[in-house]
N, C-alpha and C positions, 0 to 999 in steps of 0.2 A: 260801154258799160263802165260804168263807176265802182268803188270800193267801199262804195257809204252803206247798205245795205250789206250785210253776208246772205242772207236769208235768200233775197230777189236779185241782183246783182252779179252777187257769186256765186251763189246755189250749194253754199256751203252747209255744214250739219247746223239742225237748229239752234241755237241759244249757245254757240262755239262764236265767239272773235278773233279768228288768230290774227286780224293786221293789228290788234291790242296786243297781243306775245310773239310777234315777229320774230324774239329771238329761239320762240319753241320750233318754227314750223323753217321749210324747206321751201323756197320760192323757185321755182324752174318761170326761167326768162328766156324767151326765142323770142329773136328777127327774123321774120319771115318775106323775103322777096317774092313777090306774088307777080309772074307773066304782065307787062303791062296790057289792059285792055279785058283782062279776064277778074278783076277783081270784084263783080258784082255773083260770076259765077263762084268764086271761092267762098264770100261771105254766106252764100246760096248753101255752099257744101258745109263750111262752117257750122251753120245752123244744126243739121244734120248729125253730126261728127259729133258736138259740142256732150249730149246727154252720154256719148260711149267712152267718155273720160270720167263725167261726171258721177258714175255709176261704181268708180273703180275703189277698193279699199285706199283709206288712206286719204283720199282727194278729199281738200278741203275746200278749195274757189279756185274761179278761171275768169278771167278776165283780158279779151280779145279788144286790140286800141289798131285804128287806121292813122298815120302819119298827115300829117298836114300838109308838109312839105313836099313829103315825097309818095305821093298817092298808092303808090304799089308794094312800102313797108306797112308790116303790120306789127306790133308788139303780143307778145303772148306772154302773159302770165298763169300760172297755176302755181296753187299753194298745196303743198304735200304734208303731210302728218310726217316724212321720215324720205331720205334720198332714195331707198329701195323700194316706197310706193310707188315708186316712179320708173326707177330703174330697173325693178327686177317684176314688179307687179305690173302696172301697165303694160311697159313695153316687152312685155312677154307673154302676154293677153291676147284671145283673139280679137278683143275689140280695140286694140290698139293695129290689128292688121288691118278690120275696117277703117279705123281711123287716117291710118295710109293712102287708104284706098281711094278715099273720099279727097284727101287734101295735097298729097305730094305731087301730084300731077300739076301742080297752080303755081311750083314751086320756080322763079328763075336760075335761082342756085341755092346751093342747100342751106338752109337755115343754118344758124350758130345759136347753139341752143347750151345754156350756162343755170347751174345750181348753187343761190344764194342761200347765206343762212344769217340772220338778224344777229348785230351785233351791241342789240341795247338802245 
């Protein structure tokens, strides 16, 4: 997925650009190590998982990238309205436990997951 569309891309709110006001929104960045050999199933779960974020106050776009180099990192992007859509709304949601459900089993070691926030 690309960044060029909000609308089909990101699945972000309509007629909203936050990679235009980067410095308004809240970027959560994870590296995700994903089992070698199991990566067709994760994308598989991915799919899945992806509308029970999408759905959450606050979320603005997500954006899932496969590494070239190294086949079994994924980059994860999501764009938040605010570091507590994230932190205390999501991940304190029960579709953030589905969202577990679906994807941390894929995981080789635990992701490193980091909250940017645009500096202009």
């Amino acid at each position: 997925m690309s960044f060029g569309n909000r609308q089909e891309s990101l699945g972000g709110n309509p007629g909203h650009t936050p990679w235009g006001r980067l410095a308004d929104v809240i970027v959560e960045h994870g590296v995700l190590p994903i089992r070698p050999g199991s990566e067709a199933d994760f994308e598989a779960a991915y799919a899945q998982a992806r509308p029970l974020i999408a759905s959450q106050p606050g979320f603005l776009g997500i954006s899932m990238s496969r590494s070239v180099e190294s086949p079994n990192l994924y980059l994860l992007l999501v764009q938040w309205e605010n570091i507590e859509a994230h932190t205390e709304g999501f991940r304190k949601s029960p579709e953030f436990e589905q969202w577990r459900a679906l994807l941390h089993g894929f995981y080789d070691s635990p992701p490193v997951i980091e909250h940017f926030v645009g500096i202009g």
